[in-house]
DSSP file (Angstrom, degrees, kcal/mol; ACC not computed):
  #  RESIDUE AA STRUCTURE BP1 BP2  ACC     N-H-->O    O-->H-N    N-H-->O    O-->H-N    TCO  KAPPA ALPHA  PHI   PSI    X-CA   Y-CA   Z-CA
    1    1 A X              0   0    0      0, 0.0     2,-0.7     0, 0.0     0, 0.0   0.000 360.0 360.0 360.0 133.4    2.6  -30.9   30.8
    2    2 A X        -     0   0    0      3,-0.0     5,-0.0     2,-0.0     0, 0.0  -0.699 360.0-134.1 -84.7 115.0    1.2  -27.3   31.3
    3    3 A X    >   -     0   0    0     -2,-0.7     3,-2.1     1,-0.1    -1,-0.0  -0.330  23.5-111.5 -78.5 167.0   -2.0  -26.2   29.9
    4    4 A X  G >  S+     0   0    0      1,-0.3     3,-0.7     2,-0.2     6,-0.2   0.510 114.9  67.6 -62.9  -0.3   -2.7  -23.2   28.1
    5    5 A X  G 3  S+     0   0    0      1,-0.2    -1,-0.3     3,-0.0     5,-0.1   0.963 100.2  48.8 -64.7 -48.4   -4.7  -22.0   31.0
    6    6 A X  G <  S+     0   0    0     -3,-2.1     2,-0.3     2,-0.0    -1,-0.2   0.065  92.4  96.7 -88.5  15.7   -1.7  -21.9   33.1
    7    7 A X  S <  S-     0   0    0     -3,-0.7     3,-0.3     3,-0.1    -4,-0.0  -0.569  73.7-128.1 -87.1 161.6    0.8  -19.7   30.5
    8    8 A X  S    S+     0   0    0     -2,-0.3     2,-0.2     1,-0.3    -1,-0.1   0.784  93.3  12.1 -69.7 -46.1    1.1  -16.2   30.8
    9    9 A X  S    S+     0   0    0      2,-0.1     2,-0.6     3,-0.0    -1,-0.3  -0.782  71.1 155.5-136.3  83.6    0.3  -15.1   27.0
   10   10 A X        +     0   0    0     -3,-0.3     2,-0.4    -2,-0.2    -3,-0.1  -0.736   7.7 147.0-126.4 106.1   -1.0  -17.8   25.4
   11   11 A X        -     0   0    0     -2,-0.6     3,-0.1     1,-0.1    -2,-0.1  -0.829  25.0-172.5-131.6 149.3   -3.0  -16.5   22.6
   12   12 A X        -     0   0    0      1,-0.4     2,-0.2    -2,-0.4    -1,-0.1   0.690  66.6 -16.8-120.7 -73.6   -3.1  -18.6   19.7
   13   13 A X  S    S+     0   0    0      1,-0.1    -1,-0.4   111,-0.0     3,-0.1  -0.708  99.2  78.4-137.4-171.6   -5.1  -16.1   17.1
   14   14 A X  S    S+     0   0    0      1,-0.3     2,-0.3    -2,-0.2    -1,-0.1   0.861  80.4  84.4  87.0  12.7   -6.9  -13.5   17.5
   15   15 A X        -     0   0    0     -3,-0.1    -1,-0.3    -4,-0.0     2,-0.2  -0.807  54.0-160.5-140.9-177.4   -4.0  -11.0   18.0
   16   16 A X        -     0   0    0     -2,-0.3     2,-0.3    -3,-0.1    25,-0.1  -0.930  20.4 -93.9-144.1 179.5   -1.7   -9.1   15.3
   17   17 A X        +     0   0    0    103,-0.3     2,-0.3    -2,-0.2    -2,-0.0  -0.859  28.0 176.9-113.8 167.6    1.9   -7.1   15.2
   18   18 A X        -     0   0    0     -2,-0.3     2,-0.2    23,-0.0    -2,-0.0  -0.975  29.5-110.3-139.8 147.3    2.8   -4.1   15.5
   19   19 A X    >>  -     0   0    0     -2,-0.3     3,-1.5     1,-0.1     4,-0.6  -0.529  18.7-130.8 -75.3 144.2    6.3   -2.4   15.5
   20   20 A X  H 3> S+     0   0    0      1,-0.3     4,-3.2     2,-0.2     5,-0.2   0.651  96.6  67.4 -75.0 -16.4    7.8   -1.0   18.4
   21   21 A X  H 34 S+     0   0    0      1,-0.2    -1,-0.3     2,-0.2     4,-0.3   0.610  88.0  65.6 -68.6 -13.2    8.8    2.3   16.7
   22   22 A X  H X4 S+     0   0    0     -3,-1.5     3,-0.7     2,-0.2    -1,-0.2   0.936 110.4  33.4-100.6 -36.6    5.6    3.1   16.4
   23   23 A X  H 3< S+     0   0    0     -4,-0.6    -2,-0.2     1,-0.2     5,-0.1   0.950 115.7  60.7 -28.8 -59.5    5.2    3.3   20.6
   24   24 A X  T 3< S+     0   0    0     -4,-3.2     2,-1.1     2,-0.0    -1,-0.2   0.474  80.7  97.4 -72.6  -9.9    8.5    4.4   20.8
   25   25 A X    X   -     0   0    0     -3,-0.7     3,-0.7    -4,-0.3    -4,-0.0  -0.672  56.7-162.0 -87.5 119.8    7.9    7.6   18.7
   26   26 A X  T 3  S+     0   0    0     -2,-1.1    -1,-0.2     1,-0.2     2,-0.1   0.771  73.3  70.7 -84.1 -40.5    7.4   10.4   21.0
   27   27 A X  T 3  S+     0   0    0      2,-0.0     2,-0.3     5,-0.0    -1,-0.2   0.244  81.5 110.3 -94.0  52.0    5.6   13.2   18.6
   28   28 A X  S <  S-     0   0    0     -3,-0.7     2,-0.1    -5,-0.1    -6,-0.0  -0.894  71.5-130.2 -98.9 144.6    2.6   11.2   18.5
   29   29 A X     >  -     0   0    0     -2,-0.3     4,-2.2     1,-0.1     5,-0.1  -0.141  17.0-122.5 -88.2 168.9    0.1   11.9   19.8
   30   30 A X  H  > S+     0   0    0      2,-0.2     4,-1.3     1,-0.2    -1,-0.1   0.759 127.5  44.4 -82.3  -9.5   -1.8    9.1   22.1
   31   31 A X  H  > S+     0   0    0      2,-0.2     4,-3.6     1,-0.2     5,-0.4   0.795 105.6  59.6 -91.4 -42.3   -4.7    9.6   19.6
   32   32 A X  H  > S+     0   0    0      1,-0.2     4,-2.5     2,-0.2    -2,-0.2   0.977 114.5  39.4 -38.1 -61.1   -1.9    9.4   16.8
   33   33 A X  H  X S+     0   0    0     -4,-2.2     4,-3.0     1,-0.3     5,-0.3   0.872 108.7  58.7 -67.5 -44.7   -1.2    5.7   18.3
   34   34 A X  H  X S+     0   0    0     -4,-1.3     4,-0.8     2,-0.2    -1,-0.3   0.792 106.2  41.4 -47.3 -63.4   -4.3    4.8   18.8
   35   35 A X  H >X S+     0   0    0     -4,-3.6     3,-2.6     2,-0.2     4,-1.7   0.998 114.9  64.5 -33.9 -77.1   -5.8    5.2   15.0
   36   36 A X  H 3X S+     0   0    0     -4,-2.5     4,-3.8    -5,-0.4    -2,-0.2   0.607 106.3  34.8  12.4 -78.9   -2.4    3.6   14.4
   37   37 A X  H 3X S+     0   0    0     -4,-3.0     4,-2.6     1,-0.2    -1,-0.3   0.667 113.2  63.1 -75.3 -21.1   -3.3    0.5   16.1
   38   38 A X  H << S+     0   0    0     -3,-2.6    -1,-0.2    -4,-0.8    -2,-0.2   0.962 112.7  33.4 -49.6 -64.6   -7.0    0.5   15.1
   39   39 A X  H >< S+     0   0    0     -4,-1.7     3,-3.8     2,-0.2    -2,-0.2   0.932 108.3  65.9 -74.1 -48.5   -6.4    0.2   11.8
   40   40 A X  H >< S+     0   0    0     -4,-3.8     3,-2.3     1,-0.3    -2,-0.2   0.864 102.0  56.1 -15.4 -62.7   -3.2   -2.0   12.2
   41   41 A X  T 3< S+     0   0    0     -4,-2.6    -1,-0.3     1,-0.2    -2,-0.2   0.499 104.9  48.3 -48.6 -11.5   -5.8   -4.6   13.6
   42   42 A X  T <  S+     0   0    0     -3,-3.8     8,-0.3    -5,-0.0     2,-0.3   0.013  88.2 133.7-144.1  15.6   -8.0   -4.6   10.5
   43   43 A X    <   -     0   0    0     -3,-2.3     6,-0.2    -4,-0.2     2,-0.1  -0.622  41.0-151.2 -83.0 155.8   -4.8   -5.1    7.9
   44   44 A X    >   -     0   0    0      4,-1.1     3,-1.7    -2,-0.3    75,-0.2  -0.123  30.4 -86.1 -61.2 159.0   -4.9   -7.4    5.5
   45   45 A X  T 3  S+     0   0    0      1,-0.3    76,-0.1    -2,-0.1    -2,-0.0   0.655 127.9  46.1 -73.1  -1.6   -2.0   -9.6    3.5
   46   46 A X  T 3  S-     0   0    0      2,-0.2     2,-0.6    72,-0.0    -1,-0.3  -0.182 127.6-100.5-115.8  49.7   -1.2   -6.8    0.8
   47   47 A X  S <  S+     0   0    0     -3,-1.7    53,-1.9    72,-0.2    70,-0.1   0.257  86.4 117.9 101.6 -50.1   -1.0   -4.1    3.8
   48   48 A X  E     +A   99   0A   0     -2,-0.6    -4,-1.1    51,-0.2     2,-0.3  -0.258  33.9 169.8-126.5 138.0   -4.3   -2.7    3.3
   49   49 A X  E     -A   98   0A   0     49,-1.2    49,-1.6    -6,-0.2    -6,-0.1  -0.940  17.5-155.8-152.9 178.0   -7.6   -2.6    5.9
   50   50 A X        +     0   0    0     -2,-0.3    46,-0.2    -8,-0.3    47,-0.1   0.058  26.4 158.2-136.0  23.8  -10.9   -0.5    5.3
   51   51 A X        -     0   0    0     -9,-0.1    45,-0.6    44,-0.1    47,-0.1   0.062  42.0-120.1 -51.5 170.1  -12.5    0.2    8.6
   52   52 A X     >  -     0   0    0      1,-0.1     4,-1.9    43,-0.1    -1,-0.1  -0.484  32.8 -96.7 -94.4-161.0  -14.9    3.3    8.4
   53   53 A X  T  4 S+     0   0    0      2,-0.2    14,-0.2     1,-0.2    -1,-0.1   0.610 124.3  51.9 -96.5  19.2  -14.3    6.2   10.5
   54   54 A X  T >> S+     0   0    0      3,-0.1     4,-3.2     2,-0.1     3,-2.4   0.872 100.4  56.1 -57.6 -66.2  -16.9    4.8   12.9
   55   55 A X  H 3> S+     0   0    0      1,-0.4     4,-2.2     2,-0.2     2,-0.2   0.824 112.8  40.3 -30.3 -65.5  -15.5    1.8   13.1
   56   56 A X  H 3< S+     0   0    0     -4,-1.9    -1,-0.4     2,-0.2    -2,-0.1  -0.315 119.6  49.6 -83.8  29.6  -11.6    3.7   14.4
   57   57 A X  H <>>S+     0   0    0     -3,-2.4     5,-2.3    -2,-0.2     4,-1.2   0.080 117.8  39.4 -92.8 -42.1  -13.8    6.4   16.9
   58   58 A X  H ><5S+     0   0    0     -4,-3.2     3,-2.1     1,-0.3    -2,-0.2   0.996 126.3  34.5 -73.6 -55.6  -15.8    3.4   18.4
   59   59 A X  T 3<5S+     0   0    0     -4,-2.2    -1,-0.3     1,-0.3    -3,-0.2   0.800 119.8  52.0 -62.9 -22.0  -12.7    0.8   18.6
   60   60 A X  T 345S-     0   0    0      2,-0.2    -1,-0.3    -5,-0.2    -2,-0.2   0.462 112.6-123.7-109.9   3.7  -10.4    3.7   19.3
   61   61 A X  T <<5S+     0   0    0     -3,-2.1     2,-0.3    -4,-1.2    -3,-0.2   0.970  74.5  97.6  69.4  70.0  -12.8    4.7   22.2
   62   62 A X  S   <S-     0   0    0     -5,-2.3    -2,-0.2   -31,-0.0    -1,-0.2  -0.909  76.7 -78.5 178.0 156.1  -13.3    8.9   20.6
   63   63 A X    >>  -     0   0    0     -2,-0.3     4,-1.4     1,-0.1     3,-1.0  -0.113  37.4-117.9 -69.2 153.0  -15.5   10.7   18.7
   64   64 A X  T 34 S+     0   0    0      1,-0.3     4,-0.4     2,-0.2    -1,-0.1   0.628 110.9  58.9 -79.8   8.0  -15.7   10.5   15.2
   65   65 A X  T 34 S+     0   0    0      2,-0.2     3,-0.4     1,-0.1    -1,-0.3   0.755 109.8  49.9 -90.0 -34.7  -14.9   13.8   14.3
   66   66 A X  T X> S+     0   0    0     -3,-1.0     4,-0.8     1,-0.2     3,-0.5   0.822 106.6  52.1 -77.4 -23.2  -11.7   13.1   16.2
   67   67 A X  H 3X S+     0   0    0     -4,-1.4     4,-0.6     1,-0.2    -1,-0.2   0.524 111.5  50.2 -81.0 -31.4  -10.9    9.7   14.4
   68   68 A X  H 34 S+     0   0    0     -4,-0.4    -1,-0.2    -3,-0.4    -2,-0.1  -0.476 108.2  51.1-169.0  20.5  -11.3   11.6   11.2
   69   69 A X  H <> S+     0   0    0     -3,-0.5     4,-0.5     5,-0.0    -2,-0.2   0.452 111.3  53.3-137.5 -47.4   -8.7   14.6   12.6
   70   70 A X  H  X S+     0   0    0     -4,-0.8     4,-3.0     2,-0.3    -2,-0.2   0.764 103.0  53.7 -68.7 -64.9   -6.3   11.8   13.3
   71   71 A X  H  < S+     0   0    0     -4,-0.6    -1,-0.1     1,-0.2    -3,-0.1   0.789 105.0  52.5 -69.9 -23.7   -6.3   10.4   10.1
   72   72 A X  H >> S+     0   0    0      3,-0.1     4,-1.7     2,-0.1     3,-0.7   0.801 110.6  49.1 -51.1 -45.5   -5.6   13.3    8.5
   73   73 A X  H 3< S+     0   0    0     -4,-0.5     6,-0.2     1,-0.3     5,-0.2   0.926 107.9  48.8 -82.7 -38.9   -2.6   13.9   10.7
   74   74 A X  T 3< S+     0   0    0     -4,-3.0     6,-0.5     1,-0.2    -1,-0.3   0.090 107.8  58.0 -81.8  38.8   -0.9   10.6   10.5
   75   75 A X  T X4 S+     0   0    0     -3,-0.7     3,-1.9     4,-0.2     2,-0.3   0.295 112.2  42.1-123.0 -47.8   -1.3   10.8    6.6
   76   76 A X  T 3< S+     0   0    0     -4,-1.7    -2,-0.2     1,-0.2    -4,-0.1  -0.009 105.0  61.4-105.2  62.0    0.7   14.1    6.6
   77   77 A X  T 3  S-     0   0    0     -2,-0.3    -1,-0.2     3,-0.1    -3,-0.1  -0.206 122.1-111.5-130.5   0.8    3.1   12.8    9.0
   78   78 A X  S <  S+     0   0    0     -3,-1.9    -3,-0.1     2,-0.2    -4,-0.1   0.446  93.4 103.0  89.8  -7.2    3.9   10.0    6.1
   79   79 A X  S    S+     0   0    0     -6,-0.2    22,-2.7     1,-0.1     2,-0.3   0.578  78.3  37.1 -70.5 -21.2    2.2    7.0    8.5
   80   80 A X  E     -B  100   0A   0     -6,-0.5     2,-0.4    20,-0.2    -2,-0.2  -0.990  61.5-166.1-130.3 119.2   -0.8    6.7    6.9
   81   81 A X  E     -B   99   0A   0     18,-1.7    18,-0.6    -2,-0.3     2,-0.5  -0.985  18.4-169.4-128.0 131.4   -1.9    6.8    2.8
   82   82 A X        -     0   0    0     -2,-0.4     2,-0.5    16,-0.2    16,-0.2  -0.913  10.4-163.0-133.0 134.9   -5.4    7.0    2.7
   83   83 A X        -     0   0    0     -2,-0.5    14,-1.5    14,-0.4     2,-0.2  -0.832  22.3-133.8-128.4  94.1   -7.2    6.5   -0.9
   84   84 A X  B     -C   96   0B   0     -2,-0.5     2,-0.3    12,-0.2    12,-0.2  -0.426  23.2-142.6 -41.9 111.4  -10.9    8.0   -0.9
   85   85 A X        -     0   0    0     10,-0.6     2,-0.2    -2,-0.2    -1,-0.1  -0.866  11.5-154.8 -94.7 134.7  -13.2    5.5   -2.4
   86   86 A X        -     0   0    0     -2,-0.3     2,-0.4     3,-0.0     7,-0.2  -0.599  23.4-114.7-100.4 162.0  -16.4    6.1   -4.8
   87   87 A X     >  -     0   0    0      5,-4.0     4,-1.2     6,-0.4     5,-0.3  -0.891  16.3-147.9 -58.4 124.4  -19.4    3.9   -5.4
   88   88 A X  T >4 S+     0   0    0     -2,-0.4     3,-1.2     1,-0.2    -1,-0.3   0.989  87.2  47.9 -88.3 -71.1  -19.5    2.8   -8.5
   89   89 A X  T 34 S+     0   0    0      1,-0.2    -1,-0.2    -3,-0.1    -3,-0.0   0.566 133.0   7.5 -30.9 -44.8  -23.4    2.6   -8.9
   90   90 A X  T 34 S-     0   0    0      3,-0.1    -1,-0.2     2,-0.1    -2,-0.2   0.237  93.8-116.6-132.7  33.2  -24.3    5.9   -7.6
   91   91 A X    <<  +     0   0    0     -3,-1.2    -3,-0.1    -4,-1.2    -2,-0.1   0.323  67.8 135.4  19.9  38.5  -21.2    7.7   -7.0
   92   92 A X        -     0   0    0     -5,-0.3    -5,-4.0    -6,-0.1    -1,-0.3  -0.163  58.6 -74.5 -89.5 168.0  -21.8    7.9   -3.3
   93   93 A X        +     0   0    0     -7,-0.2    -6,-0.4    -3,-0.1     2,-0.2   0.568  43.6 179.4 -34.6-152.9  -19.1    7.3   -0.6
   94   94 A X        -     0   0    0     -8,-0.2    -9,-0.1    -7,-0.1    -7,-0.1  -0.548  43.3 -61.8 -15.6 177.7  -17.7    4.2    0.5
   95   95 A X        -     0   0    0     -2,-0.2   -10,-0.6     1,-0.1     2,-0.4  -0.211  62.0-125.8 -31.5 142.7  -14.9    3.0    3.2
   96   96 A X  B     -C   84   0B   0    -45,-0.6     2,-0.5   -46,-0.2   -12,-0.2  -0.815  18.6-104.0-106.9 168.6  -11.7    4.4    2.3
   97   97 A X        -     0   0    0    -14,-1.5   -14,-0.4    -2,-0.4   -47,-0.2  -0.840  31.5-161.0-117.8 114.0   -8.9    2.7    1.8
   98   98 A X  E     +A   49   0A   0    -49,-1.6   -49,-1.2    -2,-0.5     2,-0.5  -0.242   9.7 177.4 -73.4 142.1   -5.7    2.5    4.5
   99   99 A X  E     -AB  48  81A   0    -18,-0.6   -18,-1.7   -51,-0.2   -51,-0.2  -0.958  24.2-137.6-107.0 121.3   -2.2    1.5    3.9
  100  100 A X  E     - B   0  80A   0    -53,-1.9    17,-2.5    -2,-0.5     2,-0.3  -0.464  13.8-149.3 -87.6 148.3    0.2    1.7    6.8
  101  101 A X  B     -D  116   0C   0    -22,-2.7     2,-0.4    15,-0.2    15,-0.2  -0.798  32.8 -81.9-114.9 172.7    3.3    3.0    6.3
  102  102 A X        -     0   0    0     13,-1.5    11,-0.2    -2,-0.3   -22,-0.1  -0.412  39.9-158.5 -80.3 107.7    6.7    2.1    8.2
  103  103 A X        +     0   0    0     -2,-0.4    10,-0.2   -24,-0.1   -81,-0.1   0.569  56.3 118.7 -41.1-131.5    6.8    4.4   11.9
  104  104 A X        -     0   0    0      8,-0.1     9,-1.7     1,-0.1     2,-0.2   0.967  62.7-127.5 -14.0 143.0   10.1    4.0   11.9
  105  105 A X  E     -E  112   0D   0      7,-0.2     2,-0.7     5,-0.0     7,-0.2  -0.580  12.5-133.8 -95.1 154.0   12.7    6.9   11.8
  106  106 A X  E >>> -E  111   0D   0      5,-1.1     3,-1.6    -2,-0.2     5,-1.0  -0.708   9.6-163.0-121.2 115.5   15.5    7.5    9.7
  107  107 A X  T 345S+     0   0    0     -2,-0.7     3,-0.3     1,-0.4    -1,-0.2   0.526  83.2  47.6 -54.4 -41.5   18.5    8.4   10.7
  108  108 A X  T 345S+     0   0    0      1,-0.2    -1,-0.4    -3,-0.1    -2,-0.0   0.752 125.7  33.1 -76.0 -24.5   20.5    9.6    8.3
  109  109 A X  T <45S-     0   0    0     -3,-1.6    -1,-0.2     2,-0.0    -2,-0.2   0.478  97.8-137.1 -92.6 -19.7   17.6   12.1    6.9
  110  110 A X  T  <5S+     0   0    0     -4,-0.8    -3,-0.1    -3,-0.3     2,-0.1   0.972  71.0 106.4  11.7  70.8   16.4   12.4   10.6
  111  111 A X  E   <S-E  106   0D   0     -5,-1.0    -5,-1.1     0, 0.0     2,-0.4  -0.316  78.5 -75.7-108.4-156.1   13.0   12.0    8.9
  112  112 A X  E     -E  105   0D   0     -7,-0.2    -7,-0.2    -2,-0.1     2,-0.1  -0.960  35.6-130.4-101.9 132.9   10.4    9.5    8.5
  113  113 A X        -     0   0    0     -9,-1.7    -7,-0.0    -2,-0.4   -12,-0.0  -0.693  20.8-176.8 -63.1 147.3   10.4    6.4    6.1
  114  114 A X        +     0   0    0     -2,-0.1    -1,-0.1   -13,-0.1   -11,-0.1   0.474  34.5 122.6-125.0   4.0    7.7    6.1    4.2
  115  115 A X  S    S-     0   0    0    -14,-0.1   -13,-1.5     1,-0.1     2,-0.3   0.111  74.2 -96.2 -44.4 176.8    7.9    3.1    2.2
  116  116 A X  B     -D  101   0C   0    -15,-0.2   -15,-0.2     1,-0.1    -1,-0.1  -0.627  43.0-108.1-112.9 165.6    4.8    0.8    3.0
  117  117 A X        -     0   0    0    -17,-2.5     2,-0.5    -2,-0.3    -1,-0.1  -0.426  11.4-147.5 -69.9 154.2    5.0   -2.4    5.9
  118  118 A X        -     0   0    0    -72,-0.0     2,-0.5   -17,-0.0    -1,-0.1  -0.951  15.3-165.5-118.6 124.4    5.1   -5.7    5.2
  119  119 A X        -     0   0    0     -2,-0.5   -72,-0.2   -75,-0.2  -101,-0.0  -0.749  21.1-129.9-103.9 146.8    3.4   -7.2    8.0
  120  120 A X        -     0   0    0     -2,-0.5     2,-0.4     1,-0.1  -103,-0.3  -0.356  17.4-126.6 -84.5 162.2    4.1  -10.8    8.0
  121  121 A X        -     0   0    0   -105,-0.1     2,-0.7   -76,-0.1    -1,-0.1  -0.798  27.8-158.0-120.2 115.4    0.5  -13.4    8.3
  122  122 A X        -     0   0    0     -2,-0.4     2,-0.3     2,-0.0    -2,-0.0  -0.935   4.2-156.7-116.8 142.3    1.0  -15.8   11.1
  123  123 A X        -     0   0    0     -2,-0.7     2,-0.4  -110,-0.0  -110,-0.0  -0.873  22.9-106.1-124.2 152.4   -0.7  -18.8   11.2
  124  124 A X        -     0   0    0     -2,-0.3     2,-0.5     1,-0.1  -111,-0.0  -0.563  38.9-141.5 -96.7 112.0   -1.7  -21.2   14.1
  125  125 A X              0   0    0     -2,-0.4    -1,-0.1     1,-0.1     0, 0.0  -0.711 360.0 360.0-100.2 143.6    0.5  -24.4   13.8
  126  126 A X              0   0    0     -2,-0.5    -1,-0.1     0, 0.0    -2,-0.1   0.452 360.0 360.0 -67.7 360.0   -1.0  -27.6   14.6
């Protein structure tokens, strides 16, 4: 029997997916992908993650002014919908809140889709 020391990828948890369209799309930017995948990591089961934009400069190895440039673009490039959140107590900032939307192109429009992912929850069978 082999242990998992001796596989090639055997990671258990601790990982997520991501679609291959979203590599594969050539006018993004590496910064484009990058956010992407940042936030990708930090979705949720409905879709959804809240990292700040520290949180995507530091993970995404860039300044935050750039992380925060980024998210802007891939929100009007239909990749991103990004919903500004208040405090309710003192009407101060919070995290916003991310929903990725489907990279993928579509042919027939030769657009973008923009409906939102479902990225599927995998769980570590015993």
């Amino acid at each position: 029997m082999m242990s998992k020391d001796n596989l090639r990828d055997g990671r258990v948890k601790n990982w997520f997916y991501l679609e291959n369209e979203l590599l594969d799309r050539e006018d993004l930017t590496i910064y484009e992908k990058t956010v992407y995948i940042v936030i990708a990591r930090y979705v949720n089961g409905d879709n959804k993650a809240f990292p700040s934009y520290e949180t995507i400069a530091r993970k995404g190895s860039m300044a935050k002014v750039q992380a925060m440039r980024v998210v802007k673009s891939l929100t009007q490039k239909g990749l991103l919908k990004k919903e500004v959140r208040k405090n309710n107590r003192n009407g101060g900032s919070t995290s916003n809140l991310y929903t990725l939307l489907n990279p993928k192109t579509n042919n027939k429009t030769k657009g973008y889709l923009t409906e939102t992912l479902t990225i599927p929850v995998l769980k570590r069978l015993i």
